[in-house]
Steps between C-alpha positions, in 0.01 A plus 500: 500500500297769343355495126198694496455452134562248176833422427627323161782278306541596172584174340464253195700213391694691199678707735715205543629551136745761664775206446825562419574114494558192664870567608375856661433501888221784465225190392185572453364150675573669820207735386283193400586335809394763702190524343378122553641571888236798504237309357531183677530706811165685426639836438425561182184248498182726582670664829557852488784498282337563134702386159484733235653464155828674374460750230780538281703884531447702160859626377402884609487353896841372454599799335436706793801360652707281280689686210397411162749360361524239794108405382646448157772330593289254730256447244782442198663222743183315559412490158889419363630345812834677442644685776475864566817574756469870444168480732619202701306183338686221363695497831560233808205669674274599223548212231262579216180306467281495205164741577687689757329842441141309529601328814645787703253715377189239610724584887498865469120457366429253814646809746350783347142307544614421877601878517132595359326292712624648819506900377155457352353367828387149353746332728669611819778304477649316132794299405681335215751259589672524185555827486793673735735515175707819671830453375415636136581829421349755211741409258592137615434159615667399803536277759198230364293816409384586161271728595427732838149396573524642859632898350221461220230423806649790679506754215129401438408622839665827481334588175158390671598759749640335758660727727758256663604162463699289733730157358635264741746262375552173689677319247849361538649711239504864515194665278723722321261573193260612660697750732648616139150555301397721849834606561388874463126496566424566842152338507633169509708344803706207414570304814771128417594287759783272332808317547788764478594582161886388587363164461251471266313641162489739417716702726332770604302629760636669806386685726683812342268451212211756582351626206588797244494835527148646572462136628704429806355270767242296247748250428573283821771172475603276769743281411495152758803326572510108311373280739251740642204250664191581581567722842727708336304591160142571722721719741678709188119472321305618804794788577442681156198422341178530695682899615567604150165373346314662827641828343488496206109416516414300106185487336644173431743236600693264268707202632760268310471140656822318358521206720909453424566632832413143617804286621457246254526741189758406263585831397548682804634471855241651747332258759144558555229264539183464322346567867714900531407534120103430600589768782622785255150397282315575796693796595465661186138433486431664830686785404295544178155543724727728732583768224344429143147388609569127432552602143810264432654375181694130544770342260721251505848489371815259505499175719675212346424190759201404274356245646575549885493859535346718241134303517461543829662846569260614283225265598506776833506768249189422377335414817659843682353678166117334501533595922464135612878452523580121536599328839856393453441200643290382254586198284541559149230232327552183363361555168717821441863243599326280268506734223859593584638178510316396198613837339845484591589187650618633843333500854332868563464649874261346744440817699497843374683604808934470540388428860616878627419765780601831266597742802694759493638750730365872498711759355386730765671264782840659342709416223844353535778629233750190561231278300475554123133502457434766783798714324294483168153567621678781692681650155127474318348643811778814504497585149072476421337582789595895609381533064140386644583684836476203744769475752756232394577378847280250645 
Protein backbone atom coordinates (compact mmCIF):
# COMPACT_ATOMS: atom_id res chain seq x y z
CA UNK A 1 0.00 0.00 0.00
CA UNK A 2 1.42 3.13 -1.42
CA UNK A 3 0.61 6.85 -0.16
CA UNK A 4 3.50 8.89 -0.82
CA UNK A 5 1.82 11.95 0.47
CA UNK A 6 -0.95 13.49 3.14
CA UNK A 7 -4.24 12.35 2.78
CA UNK A 8 -7.47 13.98 4.57
CA UNK A 9 -11.29 13.56 5.93
CA UNK A 10 -13.15 16.43 5.52
CA UNK A 11 -15.39 16.26 8.49
CA UNK A 12 -17.25 18.09 11.45
CA UNK A 13 -20.09 17.11 13.54
CA UNK A 14 -22.87 19.40 11.66
CA UNK A 15 -22.63 17.38 8.68
CA UNK A 16 -24.81 15.05 10.51
CA UNK A 17 -27.68 17.67 10.26
CA UNK A 18 -28.25 16.13 6.68
CA UNK A 19 -31.44 14.34 8.46
CA UNK A 20 -34.39 13.79 6.86
CA UNK A 21 -35.87 12.18 10.13
CA UNK A 22 -36.15 9.50 12.43
CA UNK A 23 -38.46 7.21 10.27
CA UNK A 24 -35.81 7.65 7.17
CA UNK A 25 -33.20 4.74 6.68
CA UNK A 26 -30.49 7.25 5.17
CA UNK A 27 -29.47 8.29 9.21
CA UNK A 28 -26.99 10.32 9.78
CA UNK A 29 -25.71 8.27 13.14
CA UNK A 30 -24.24 5.89 10.73
CA UNK A 31 -21.93 8.93 9.86
CA UNK A 32 -21.35 9.66 13.65
CA UNK A 33 -20.78 6.16 14.26
CA UNK A 34 -18.26 5.86 11.87
CA UNK A 35 -16.50 8.61 13.07
CA UNK A 36 -16.05 7.41 16.87
CA UNK A 37 -15.00 3.82 14.98
CA UNK A 38 -12.16 5.99 13.21
CA UNK A 39 -11.18 7.67 16.17
CA UNK A 40 -11.18 4.98 18.63
CA UNK A 41 -9.33 2.98 16.05
CA UNK A 42 -6.58 5.72 15.72
CA UNK A 43 -7.31 6.78 12.27
CA UNK A 44 -8.25 9.95 12.58
CA UNK A 45 -6.22 10.50 16.02
CA UNK A 46 -2.69 12.01 14.96
CA UNK A 47 -1.98 9.09 12.24
CA UNK A 48 -1.75 10.16 8.84
CA UNK A 49 -5.23 10.70 8.24
CA UNK A 50 -5.70 14.67 8.93
CA UNK A 51 -9.41 16.20 9.88
CA UNK A 52 -10.18 19.27 8.31
CA UNK A 53 -13.33 21.32 8.72
CA UNK A 54 -16.31 21.51 6.17
CA UNK A 55 -16.87 24.79 4.54
CA UNK A 56 -20.23 25.49 3.58
CA UNK A 57 -20.90 25.66 -0.71
CA UNK A 58 -21.83 29.41 -1.72
CA UNK A 59 -25.15 29.27 -3.95
CA UNK A 60 -22.93 30.13 -7.31
CA UNK A 61 -21.05 26.40 -6.66
CA UNK A 62 -24.37 24.83 -6.64
CA UNK A 63 -25.40 26.79 -9.42
CA UNK A 64 -22.87 25.36 -11.62
CA UNK A 65 -24.84 22.29 -11.72
CA UNK A 66 -28.18 22.44 -10.06
CA UNK A 67 -30.86 24.64 -11.90
CA UNK A 68 -32.00 27.58 -10.09
CA UNK A 69 -35.08 27.15 -9.45
CA UNK A 70 -34.29 23.70 -7.71
CA UNK A 71 -31.91 26.09 -5.19
CA UNK A 72 -35.04 28.10 -4.61
CA UNK A 73 -37.15 25.54 -4.22
CA UNK A 74 -34.73 23.72 -1.64
CA UNK A 75 -34.20 26.74 0.21
CA UNK A 76 -38.24 27.79 0.28
CA UNK A 77 -38.89 24.10 1.77
CA UNK A 78 -36.39 24.37 4.50
CA UNK A 79 -37.50 27.55 5.55
CA UNK A 80 -41.59 26.69 5.13
CA UNK A 81 -41.34 22.99 5.50
CA UNK A 82 -44.00 22.61 2.77
CA UNK A 83 -43.31 20.32 0.04
CA UNK A 84 -41.97 21.15 -3.31
CA UNK A 85 -43.05 17.88 -5.62
CA UNK A 86 -42.29 19.76 -8.78
CA UNK A 87 -38.37 19.24 -7.82
CA UNK A 88 -38.94 16.03 -5.91
CA UNK A 89 -38.89 17.12 -2.01
CA UNK A 90 -41.75 16.48 0.12
CA UNK A 91 -41.60 12.86 -1.17
CA UNK A 92 -41.05 9.12 0.46
CA UNK A 93 -37.34 9.57 -0.33
CA UNK A 94 -36.73 13.21 0.10
CA UNK A 95 -39.19 14.23 3.06
CA UNK A 96 -38.57 17.91 3.73
CA UNK A 97 -36.55 18.92 6.73
CA UNK A 98 -36.32 22.32 8.12
CA UNK A 99 -32.63 24.00 7.00
CA UNK A 100 -32.40 21.70 4.12
CA UNK A 101 -30.56 24.13 1.72
CA UNK A 102 -27.88 24.82 4.72
CA UNK A 103 -27.42 21.17 5.33
CA UNK A 104 -26.91 19.85 1.81
CA UNK A 105 -25.06 22.70 0.98
CA UNK A 106 -22.50 22.26 4.28
CA UNK A 107 -22.10 18.36 1.98
CA UNK A 108 -21.45 19.89 -1.29
CA UNK A 109 -19.15 22.53 0.74
CA UNK A 110 -17.43 19.39 2.66
CA UNK A 111 -16.65 17.78 -1.15
CA UNK A 112 -15.62 20.68 -2.90
CA UNK A 113 -12.87 21.24 0.08
CA UNK A 114 -11.98 17.34 -0.32
CA UNK A 115 -11.90 18.07 -4.17
CA UNK A 116 -9.42 21.19 -3.44
CA UNK A 117 -7.32 19.49 -1.30
CA UNK A 118 -6.33 16.81 -3.70
CA UNK A 119 -6.16 19.18 -7.14
CA UNK A 120 -4.21 21.79 -5.21
CA UNK A 121 -1.55 19.26 -4.08
CA UNK A 122 -2.17 19.77 -0.19
CA UNK A 123 -3.35 16.21 0.03
CA UNK A 124 -2.80 13.21 -2.20
CA UNK A 125 -5.63 11.49 -1.38
CA UNK A 126 -9.20 13.24 0.45
CA UNK A 127 -12.56 12.03 1.38
CA UNK A 128 -15.90 13.01 2.77
CA UNK A 129 -18.02 10.34 3.89
CA UNK A 130 -21.04 12.27 3.63
CA UNK A 131 -20.85 13.27 0.48
CA UNK A 132 -21.63 10.62 -2.60
CA UNK A 133 -25.25 12.32 -2.99
CA UNK A 134 -25.35 11.09 -6.98
CA UNK A 135 -28.82 10.50 -7.51
CA UNK A 136 -29.75 14.36 -7.76
CA UNK A 137 -30.12 15.79 -10.92
CA UNK A 138 -29.85 19.73 -12.15
CA UNK A 139 -33.31 20.35 -11.74
CA UNK A 140 -34.25 17.74 -8.98
CA UNK A 141 -33.84 15.90 -5.85
CA UNK A 142 -33.82 12.30 -6.09
CA UNK A 143 -33.23 9.23 -4.67
CA UNK A 144 -32.07 10.76 -0.85
CA UNK A 145 -30.16 13.53 -2.82
CA UNK A 146 -30.82 17.14 -2.55
CA UNK A 147 -27.94 18.15 -3.97
CA UNK A 148 -25.05 16.48 -6.46
CA UNK A 149 -22.01 17.07 -4.37
CA UNK A 150 -19.99 14.49 -6.42
CA UNK A 151 -21.01 16.52 -10.26
CA UNK A 152 -20.29 19.94 -8.36
CA UNK A 153 -16.62 18.33 -7.25
CA UNK A 154 -16.26 17.19 -10.78
CA UNK A 155 -17.27 20.41 -12.58
CA UNK A 156 -14.77 22.21 -10.21
CA UNK A 157 -11.95 20.24 -11.62
CA UNK A 158 -12.69 20.80 -15.17
CA UNK A 159 -12.86 24.52 -14.77
CA UNK A 160 -9.39 24.25 -12.84
CA UNK A 161 -8.32 22.65 -16.03
CA UNK A 162 -8.46 19.32 -15.51
CA UNK A 163 -8.07 17.52 -18.59
CA UNK A 164 -9.85 14.18 -17.60
CA UNK A 165 -11.64 12.86 -14.82
CA UNK A 166 -12.49 9.33 -14.06
CA UNK A 167 -15.87 8.30 -11.50
CA UNK A 168 -16.23 4.89 -10.28
CA UNK A 169 -19.42 4.01 -8.77
CA UNK A 170 -19.56 1.09 -6.32
CA UNK A 171 -22.74 1.77 -4.85
CA UNK A 172 -25.71 -0.56 -4.92
CA UNK A 173 -27.86 1.66 -6.90
CA UNK A 174 -27.01 2.78 -10.26
CA UNK A 175 -25.32 6.54 -10.25
CA UNK A 176 -27.61 7.80 -12.74
CA UNK A 177 -27.12 11.65 -11.97
CA UNK A 178 -24.06 11.78 -12.42
CA UNK A 179 -23.90 9.85 -15.85
CA UNK A 180 -26.77 12.58 -16.77
CA UNK A 181 -24.84 15.97 -15.63
CA UNK A 182 -21.67 14.30 -17.93
CA UNK A 183 -23.85 12.68 -20.22
CA UNK A 184 -22.31 14.77 -23.16
CA UNK A 185 -18.90 15.87 -21.89
CA UNK A 186 -16.32 13.60 -22.85
CA UNK A 187 -13.79 14.53 -20.12
CA UNK A 188 -15.56 12.73 -17.60
CA UNK A 189 -15.99 8.75 -17.50
CA UNK A 190 -18.77 7.54 -15.41
CA UNK A 191 -18.11 3.96 -14.47
CA UNK A 192 -21.58 2.16 -11.90
CA UNK A 193 -21.44 -1.13 -10.78
CA UNK A 194 -25.16 -1.78 -9.41
CA UNK A 195 -27.83 -4.17 -8.95
CA UNK A 196 -29.73 -4.35 -12.36
CA UNK A 197 -32.12 -1.68 -12.82
CA UNK A 198 -35.07 -4.50 -13.36
CA UNK A 199 -34.89 -4.73 -9.73
CA UNK A 200 -34.14 -1.79 -8.12
CA UNK A 201 -34.09 2.32 -8.09
CA UNK A 202 -33.92 3.88 -10.08
CA UNK A 203 -34.05 1.76 -13.13
CA UNK A 204 -31.53 2.57 -15.18
CA UNK A 205 -28.25 1.74 -16.12
CA UNK A 206 -27.38 -0.81 -18.73
CA UNK A 207 -24.84 -1.53 -20.43
CA UNK A 208 -26.50 0.04 -23.64
CA UNK A 209 -26.24 3.28 -21.81
CA UNK A 210 -22.88 4.76 -23.25
CA UNK A 211 -22.94 8.30 -23.32
CA UNK A 212 -24.37 11.05 -25.86
CA UNK A 213 -23.44 12.01 -28.96
CA UNK A 214 -19.86 13.47 -29.15
CA UNK A 215 -19.66 11.33 -25.92
CA UNK A 216 -19.87 7.65 -26.59
CA UNK A 217 -17.77 5.29 -24.46
CA UNK A 218 -17.44 7.82 -21.19
CA UNK A 219 -20.40 6.46 -19.67
CA UNK A 220 -19.76 2.72 -18.56
CA UNK A 221 -22.83 0.59 -16.50
CA UNK A 222 -22.74 -2.86 -15.33
CA UNK A 223 -25.68 -3.95 -14.05
CA UNK A 224 -25.04 -7.27 -11.33
CA UNK A 225 -27.51 -9.81 -10.99
CA UNK A 226 -29.45 -9.64 -7.09
CA UNK A 227 -27.62 -11.81 -5.06
CA UNK A 228 -24.31 -11.06 -6.61
CA UNK A 229 -21.56 -11.97 -3.56
CA UNK A 230 -18.42 -10.99 -3.33
CA UNK A 231 -16.68 -13.35 -6.24
CA UNK A 232 -18.95 -12.28 -8.66
CA UNK A 233 -18.94 -8.29 -8.15
CA UNK A 234 -14.68 -8.29 -7.90
CA UNK A 235 -14.74 -10.51 -11.15
CA UNK A 236 -17.39 -7.99 -13.12
CA UNK A 237 -15.28 -4.92 -11.15
CA UNK A 238 -11.81 -6.17 -12.09
CA UNK A 239 -13.19 -7.11 -15.93
CA UNK A 240 -14.14 -3.38 -16.73
CA UNK A 241 -12.68 -1.00 -14.62
CA UNK A 242 -8.94 -1.08 -14.09
CA UNK A 243 -8.95 -1.46 -18.61
CA UNK A 244 -11.13 1.50 -19.15
CA UNK A 245 -9.48 3.82 -16.48
CA UNK A 246 -5.87 2.49 -17.90
CA UNK A 247 -7.14 4.30 -21.11
CA UNK A 248 -8.61 6.77 -20.48
CA UNK A 249 -5.50 8.08 -18.32
CA UNK A 250 -7.32 11.03 -15.45
CA UNK A 251 -5.64 13.74 -13.88
CA UNK A 252 -7.89 12.54 -11.29
CA UNK A 253 -9.93 9.72 -9.95
CA UNK A 254 -13.26 9.98 -8.07
CA UNK A 255 -14.90 6.94 -6.34
CA UNK A 256 -18.54 6.56 -4.82
CA UNK A 257 -18.27 4.15 -1.72
CA UNK A 258 -22.05 3.27 -0.95
CA UNK A 259 -21.70 0.34 1.23
CA UNK A 260 -25.56 -1.00 0.32
CA UNK A 261 -24.06 -3.59 -1.74
CA UNK A 262 -23.50 -5.41 1.61
CA UNK A 263 -25.82 -8.49 2.23
CA UNK A 264 -27.32 -7.14 5.17
CA UNK A 265 -28.65 -3.85 3.45
CA UNK A 266 -32.23 -3.35 3.82
CA UNK A 267 -32.75 -1.74 0.68
CA UNK A 268 -31.14 -3.84 -1.72
CA UNK A 269 -30.42 -7.46 -2.61
CA UNK A 270 -26.66 -7.84 -3.50
CA UNK A 271 -24.44 -10.07 -1.17
CA UNK A 272 -21.11 -8.75 -0.51
CA UNK A 273 -19.18 -8.69 2.56
CA UNK A 274 -17.61 -5.94 4.37
CA UNK A 275 -14.25 -8.06 3.63
CA UNK A 276 -14.98 -7.88 -0.85
CA UNK A 277 -16.15 -4.22 -0.12
CA UNK A 278 -12.52 -3.53 1.78
CA UNK A 279 -11.17 -5.33 -1.51
CA UNK A 280 -12.85 -2.85 -4.10
CA UNK A 281 -11.36 0.15 -1.49
CA UNK A 282 -8.11 -1.23 -2.05
CA UNK A 283 -8.54 -1.85 -5.64
CA UNK A 284 -9.58 1.46 -6.38
CA UNK A 285 -6.82 2.95 -4.44
CA UNK A 286 -4.15 1.09 -6.29
CA UNK A 287 -5.57 2.05 -9.39
CA UNK A 288 -5.49 5.78 -8.45
CA UNK A 289 -1.38 5.59 -8.01
CA UNK A 290 -1.52 3.46 -11.35
CA UNK A 291 -3.08 6.30 -13.58
CA UNK A 292 -3.85 9.70 -11.70
CA UNK A 293 -0.62 9.97 -9.59
CA UNK A 294 -2.35 8.94 -6.32
CA UNK A 295 -4.45 12.02 -6.77
CA UNK A 296 -7.87 10.40 -5.62
CA UNK A 297 -11.09 11.92 -4.44
CA UNK A 298 -13.26 9.42 -1.85
CA UNK A 299 -17.08 9.66 -0.94
CA UNK A 300 -19.41 7.79 0.52
CA UNK A 301 -22.98 7.27 -0.40
CA UNK A 302 -26.06 5.01 0.64
CA UNK A 303 -25.59 2.08 3.21
CA UNK A 304 -28.47 1.58 5.48
CA UNK A 305 -27.15 -1.30 8.11
CA UNK A 306 -26.11 1.56 10.49
CA UNK A 307 -24.71 0.11 13.08
CA UNK A 308 -23.18 -3.24 11.63
CA UNK A 309 -22.15 -2.25 8.31
CA UNK A 310 -21.79 1.32 7.37
CA UNK A 311 -19.13 2.12 10.46
CA UNK A 312 -16.97 -0.28 9.60
CA UNK A 313 -17.18 -0.37 5.72
CA UNK A 314 -16.11 2.88 5.97
CA UNK A 315 -13.86 2.48 8.93
CA UNK A 316 -11.53 0.64 5.76
CA UNK A 317 -12.33 3.62 3.76
CA UNK A 318 -10.60 5.74 5.83
CA UNK A 319 -7.76 3.56 6.62
CA UNK A 320 -7.35 2.53 2.58
CA UNK A 321 -7.52 6.56 2.11
CA UNK A 322 -4.75 7.67 5.02
CA UNK A 323 -2.58 4.37 3.24
CA UNK A 324 -2.48 2.34 6.50
CA UNK A 325 -5.56 0.30 5.51
CA UNK A 326 -6.85 -1.65 8.62
CA UNK A 327 -6.25 -5.49 9.19
CA UNK A 328 -9.64 -7.05 8.96
CA UNK A 329 -9.05 -9.01 11.65
CA UNK A 330 -8.90 -6.44 13.95
CA UNK A 331 -11.40 -6.09 16.79
CA UNK A 332 -13.47 -3.16 16.77
CA UNK A 333 -12.76 -1.46 20.52
CA UNK A 334 -14.60 -1.65 23.48
CA UNK A 335 -15.09 1.90 24.10
CA UNK A 336 -16.49 2.53 20.49
CA UNK A 337 -19.50 -0.77 21.33
CA UNK A 338 -19.78 1.16 24.41
CA UNK A 339 -20.79 4.23 22.77
CA UNK A 340 -23.08 2.27 20.45
CA UNK A 341 -24.87 0.46 22.87
CA UNK A 342 -25.18 3.41 25.06
CA UNK A 343 -26.23 5.41 21.87
CA UNK A 344 -28.61 3.07 20.59
CA UNK A 345 -29.23 0.35 22.84
CA UNK A 346 -28.09 -2.55 20.57
CA UNK A 347 -24.84 -4.74 20.51
CA UNK A 348 -22.32 -3.24 17.64
CA UNK A 349 -19.73 -5.66 15.71
CA UNK A 350 -16.81 -7.15 17.54
CA UNK A 351 -14.57 -7.44 14.49
CA UNK A 352 -14.46 -5.20 11.60
CA UNK A 353 -14.11 -8.20 9.42
CA UNK A 354 -17.52 -10.56 8.04
CA UNK A 355 -14.86 -13.28 8.43
CA UNK A 356 -14.30 -13.54 4.32
CA UNK A 357 -11.58 -14.59 1.67
CA UNK A 358 -12.93 -11.96 -1.28
CA UNK A 359 -11.60 -14.05 -4.40
CA UNK A 360 -12.66 -13.95 -7.46
CA UNK A 361 -12.03 -15.60 -10.67
CA UNK A 362 -10.12 -13.70 -13.57
CA UNK A 363 -12.06 -12.54 -16.44
CA UNK A 364 -9.21 -13.44 -18.62
CA UNK A 365 -9.64 -17.34 -17.61
CA UNK A 366 -12.91 -16.99 -20.00
CA UNK A 367 -16.28 -15.92 -19.48
CA UNK A 368 -19.23 -18.24 -19.45
CA UNK A 369 -22.64 -16.81 -21.14
CA UNK A 370 -25.05 -19.50 -19.33
CA UNK A 371 -24.38 -17.42 -15.95
CA UNK A 372 -26.06 -14.00 -15.65
CA UNK A 373 -23.28 -12.02 -14.25
CA UNK A 374 -20.66 -13.14 -16.97
CA UNK A 375 -23.56 -12.27 -19.68
CA UNK A 376 -23.67 -8.67 -18.16
CA UNK A 377 -20.04 -7.90 -17.73
CA UNK A 378 -19.87 -9.31 -21.30
CA UNK A 379 -22.85 -6.73 -22.68
CA UNK A 380 -20.82 -3.66 -20.75
CA UNK A 381 -17.61 -5.08 -22.09
CA UNK A 382 -19.19 -5.25 -25.97
CA UNK A 383 -20.84 -2.04 -26.08
CA UNK A 384 -17.80 0.42 -24.16
CA UNK A 385 -14.75 -0.96 -24.86
CA UNK A 386 -14.09 -0.92 -29.01
CA UNK A 387 -15.36 3.33 -28.07
CA UNK A 388 -11.89 3.34 -25.99
CA UNK A 389 -10.39 0.83 -28.59
CA UNK A 390 -9.55 -2.12 -26.25
CA UNK A 391 -10.48 -5.47 -27.47
CA UNK A 392 -13.71 -6.66 -25.76
CA UNK A 393 -12.77 -10.29 -25.57
CA UNK A 394 -10.75 -11.38 -22.76
Amino acid sequence: MHCAGPSTVVFDPTLTDYDFGPAHPMSPVRVDLTMQLAHELGITTGGPLRVVPAPMASLDQIATVHDHALIEAVQRAGHTGDAELQVGLGSDDNPVFLGMHEAAAHVVGASLEAFRQVWSGESLHAANITGGLHHAMPDRASGFCVYNDVAVGIRWLLDQGAERVAYVDVDVHHGDGVQAIFWDDPRVLTISLHETGQFLFPGTGFSGEVGGEGAEGSAVNVALPPGTSDAGWLRAFHAVVPELVREFAPDVLVSQHGCDSHAEDPLAHLMLSVDGQRAAYVAVHELAHEVAAGRWVATGGGGYAVVDVVPRAWSHLLGVVSGTPLDPATATPEAWRAYVRERLGVEAPRQLTDGRVPDYRDWRDGFDPGTWLDREVNATRTAVFPLHGLDPMP
